[in-house]
Every structure is written in C-alpha cells, then in structure tokens.
C-alpha positions, -999 to +999 in steps of 0.1 A: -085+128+098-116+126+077-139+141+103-116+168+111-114+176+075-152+183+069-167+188+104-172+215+125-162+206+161-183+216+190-180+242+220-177+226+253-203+224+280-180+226+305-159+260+293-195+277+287-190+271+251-168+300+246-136+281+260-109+263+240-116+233+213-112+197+224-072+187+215-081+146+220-103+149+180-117+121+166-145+111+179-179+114+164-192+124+195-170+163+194-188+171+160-219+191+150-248+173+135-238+185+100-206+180+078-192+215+066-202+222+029-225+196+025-263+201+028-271+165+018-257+129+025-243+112+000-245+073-005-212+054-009-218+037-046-214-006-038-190-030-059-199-060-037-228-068-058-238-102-064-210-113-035-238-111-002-250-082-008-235-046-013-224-024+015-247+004+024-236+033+040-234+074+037-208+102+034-212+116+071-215+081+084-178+072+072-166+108+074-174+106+110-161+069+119-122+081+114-100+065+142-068+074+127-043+075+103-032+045+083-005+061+062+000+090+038+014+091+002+017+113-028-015+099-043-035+104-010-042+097+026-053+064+040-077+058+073-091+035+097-126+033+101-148+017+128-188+020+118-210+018+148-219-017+140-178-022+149-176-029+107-134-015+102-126-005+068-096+015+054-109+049+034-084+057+008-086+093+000-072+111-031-056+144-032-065+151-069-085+129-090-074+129-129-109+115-139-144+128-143-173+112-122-181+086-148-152+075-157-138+074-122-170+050-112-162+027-142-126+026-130-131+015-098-158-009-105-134-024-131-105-027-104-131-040-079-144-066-104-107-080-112-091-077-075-124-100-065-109-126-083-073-134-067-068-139-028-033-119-025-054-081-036-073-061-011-106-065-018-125-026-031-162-023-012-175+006-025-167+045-036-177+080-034-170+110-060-183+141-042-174+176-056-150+182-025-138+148-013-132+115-038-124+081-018-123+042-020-132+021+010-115-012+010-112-042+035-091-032+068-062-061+076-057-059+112-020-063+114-016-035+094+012-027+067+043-044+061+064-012+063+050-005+097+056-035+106+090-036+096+098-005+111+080-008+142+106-035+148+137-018+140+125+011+162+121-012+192+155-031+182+136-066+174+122-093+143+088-082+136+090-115+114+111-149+112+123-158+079+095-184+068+070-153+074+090-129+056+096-158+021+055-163+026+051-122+023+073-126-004+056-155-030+021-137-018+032-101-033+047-122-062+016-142-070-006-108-066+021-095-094+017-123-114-021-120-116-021-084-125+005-090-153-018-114-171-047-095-167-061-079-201-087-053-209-121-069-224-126-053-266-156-037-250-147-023-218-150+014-209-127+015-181-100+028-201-076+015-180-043-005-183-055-034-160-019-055-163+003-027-146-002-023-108+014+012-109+025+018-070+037-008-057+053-006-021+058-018+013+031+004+030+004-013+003+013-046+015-011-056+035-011-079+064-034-100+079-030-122+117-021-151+099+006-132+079-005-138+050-004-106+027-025-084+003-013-060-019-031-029-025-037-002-043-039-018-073-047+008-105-053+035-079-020+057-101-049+056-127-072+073-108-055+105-090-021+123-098+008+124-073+012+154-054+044+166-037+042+162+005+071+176+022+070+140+051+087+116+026+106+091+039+139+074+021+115+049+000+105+081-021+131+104-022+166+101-025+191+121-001+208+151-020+242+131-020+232+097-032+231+095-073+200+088-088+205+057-103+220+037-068+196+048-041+166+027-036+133+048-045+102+039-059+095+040-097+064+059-105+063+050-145+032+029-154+050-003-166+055-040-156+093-031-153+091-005-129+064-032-109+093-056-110+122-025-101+095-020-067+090-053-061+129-056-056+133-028-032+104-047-009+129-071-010+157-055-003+134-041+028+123-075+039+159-088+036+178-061+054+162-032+052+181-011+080+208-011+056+190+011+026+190+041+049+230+040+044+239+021+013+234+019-021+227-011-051+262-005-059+277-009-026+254-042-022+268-058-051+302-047-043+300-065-011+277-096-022+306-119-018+316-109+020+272-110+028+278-146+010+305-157+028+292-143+062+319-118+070+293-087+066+258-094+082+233-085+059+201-101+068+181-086+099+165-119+109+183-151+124+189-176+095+214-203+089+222-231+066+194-243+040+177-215+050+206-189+044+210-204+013+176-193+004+178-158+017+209-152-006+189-162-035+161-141-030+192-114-021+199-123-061+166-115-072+164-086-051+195-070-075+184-085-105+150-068-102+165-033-094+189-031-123+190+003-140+183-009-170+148-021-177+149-050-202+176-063-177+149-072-151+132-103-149+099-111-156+071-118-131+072-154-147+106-156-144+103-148-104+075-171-096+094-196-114+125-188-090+105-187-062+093-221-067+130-235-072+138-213-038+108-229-018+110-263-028+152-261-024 
C-alpha cells in the first residue's frame, strides 16, 4: 500500500522492540512519525476550486490513510483512502510519469476542469508531483468497480446485476464516451493534450455507485504515465499463447476514438456474458450468433426473456460491431448512442 511503500514500520512494545514486524500493515497507527525520504510534507495541489472550496490535505496525511488495494494496472496502482475526518478517496498512483512537473499540473487541472462538467466521469480532487511518488486523488464510489463486481459474482456462482442495471451501466459508459469524443482543445491551451480520446478504457475504470449508476475513469490518465509490464495480468490484457491475436478479447492501448469504441465493446461483451471470454473467441461468437439468437446456446449470464431478450441481442450486435478488426469498420460513438436510444425506447 501507500504507507507500506514510504513508511518505516515500528518495533513492537510487546516483543521488546527487537521481535518480529507486525504482518496485519496498514494502519497509521504501526508507522513512525516520519515518511522514509522525505524531510518535509508536501501539500496535495486542489482542482476543486471555485466548486466549495478546494481540498486541503498533505503527503503523509494520505500516504498514511491507505486501507487497501482498489486495483492494479500497467499505468499504476489504485487505493482506498479513509482521512481521519472518515473523507474516502481513491489515490491513483503512477508507476512512471512521461511529463515534467509543470506540464503534468496543467494536464491534470485540464482533465479535472473537463470531467467537472459531465455526471458519468469520476470527478479529479487534487494532485501531487513529488520527486519519488506522482498521484491523483479522485472521488471513491462505494460499490466499487464493475469488473469486481462482475467477477465477485461469477466467483460466488450468482447475478451481481439484473439486466435493466447492466443496459443503465451500459448508456452511462456510452454517454461518458460521447462527451469525451466532442470535447476539443481551446487555441490557447497549454495542456497539450488530446482531450477527445479517453485512452484506457475498461471494466475496472467503471465506476459504480449504490444506485448503480456508473462513472468512468481514468479519463486522459495514458497521457500522463507510460505502461509498464506487471507479471498479474488477467485475460482482459493479455492474450493466452494459443489464441491469435486478432480473436481474443484484449484491450487496445492506441490513443484513438477507435480503439475507445474496440474497448467499449469488450465491456460489453463482459456485461453480456463475460464467463464466456475466458474460453472463446470474436470469431467463435459470430459463428455461433444464430444458435445464442435462437436460444439453443445460452449466452447471456443474467435471466432475460422476450422484449428484454430482444434487447440484449442487440446490444450482443453492437458488442461485435464495435470489436471488428478493422478500424473504420467500428461505429461511431454517435452512431451507438443513437442505437442505444432505438434499444431503450424498443
């Protein structure tokens, strides 16, 4: 965690301070009054301003209010944290930064500015680019991520969601999409950022809140640090050695609106019936669309029928034509919203 990273843990009264370290970690109260290789507190730089007020808080103060683990990624680690006031934020922190200090503030303050501004992206509070340790803080969602979600149900052999929750997840990632894609960079801006691409999109940045409604994060964070290989990935991000490339379902990393679109199909495809991308393929979807149709192969991983089946197949459609190989082939975000619509009001 963040504390264990840059704190130095305390001996134990009861072992006579020569006995072993603490294995429970984590709490503020195991850790010396001082952060390892930092003389100084740092304050966390605000982008609430002029929305109630900014945040104010420190380095060691956040460093030291890691509970845990939100989820891990190529681009960084994510963590909960509770403040002693019982404020919960998530800390996303990068592995390697591509920016300098100046232009990584402008960045982020940009991204803040812009996510501020639509409902369905996860709101930036503030930042902090120390020499050792670069991270974002961001609004926590209590229900977590969608891929946990997802999978915490398929572990336990349930429906995390119904269909009507899992369509509302849907047309709130689309709309976030949407925004993004019409978003353009002011003549005078310094960011130096492509603001109209969201650059990693996934099911672990979707957001969740108790109302399932969902956020999407992340949003411009590619442009900020540079993936870094981890050796935990999990079938979204690396393909197994006998699959071909082009069929198994893994994340694009290209900054584009088509490769948006291309990840924005496989959350689909993992809201739909994900338990089946750990064993098939596009192709062997497609090849067996009309026996999911016609109900001989059950595809979906929720209980739908009828109207509502209907529905589900459609978005199945979308789901395909977003993941198609070839770029141009893929619908637009304009085009999807537009289906969506048709699908909702069907």
């Amino acid at each position: 965690m963040l504390s264990r990273a840059f704190t130095k843990p305390r001996r134990s009264i009861k072992d006579g301070g020569g006995g072993e370290q603490s294995k429970s970690g984590g709490s503020i109260h195991e850790y010396e009054d001082m952060v390892v290789g930092f003389t100084d507190d740092l304050p966390l730089v605000s982008c609430t301003h002029g929305s109630g007020g900014g945040v104010q808080m420190t380095m060691k103060e956040v460093l030291r209010s890691s509970v845990g683990v939100m989820g891990e990624s190529r681009l960084g680690m994510t963590e909960k944290v509770v403040l002693s006031k019982g404020q919960m934020f998530a800390v996303k922190r990068f592995r390697k930064v591509i920016v300098g200090k100046s232009d990584f503030g402008r960045r982020v303050e940009r991204l803040a500015q812009v996510s501020r501004k639509c409902e369905y992206l996860v709101p930036i509070t503030a930042y902090l680019y120390a020499k050792r340790i670069k991270f974002v803080l961001c609004h926590y969602y209590p229900m977590g991520t969608l891929a946990e979600l997802l999978a915490g149900g398929r572990k336990h052999g349930h429906t995390a969601l119904n269909w009507n929750q899992r369509l509302n997840i849907i047309v709130h990632i689309a709309q976030a999409i949407g925004f993004i894609h019409t978003e353009s960079t002011p003549p005078k801006d310094r960011s130096n950022m492509q603001m109209n691409v969201h650059g990693n999109i996934k099911s672990s940045n979707v957001m969740l809140n108790v109302d399932f409604s969902a956020s999407l994060s992340d949003y411009g964070f590619a442009q900020l640090a540079e993936n870094v290989e981890v050796f935990n990935f999990t079938w979204q991000q690396k393909p197994p050695p006998q699959q071909p490339m082009e069929n198994i379902y893994i994340y694009r990393e290209e900054l584009c609106q088509k490769s948006d679109i291309y990840n924005f199909g496989i959350i689909l495809f993992d809201i739909l019936g994900g338990s089946w991308l750990s064993t098939s393929s596009r192709k062997c979807i497609l090849e067996k669309k009309e026996e999911i149709r016609d109900g001989k192969i059950e595809f979906f991983e929720f209980f739908v029928e009828g109207k509502e089946r209907k529905r589900a197949l459609e978005i199945l459609d979308m789901a395909l034509a977003c993941t198609n190989r070839l770029a141009e082939a893929r619908p637009s975000i304009d085009q999807i919203l537009l289906f969506l619509g048709d699908v909702i009001s069907f």
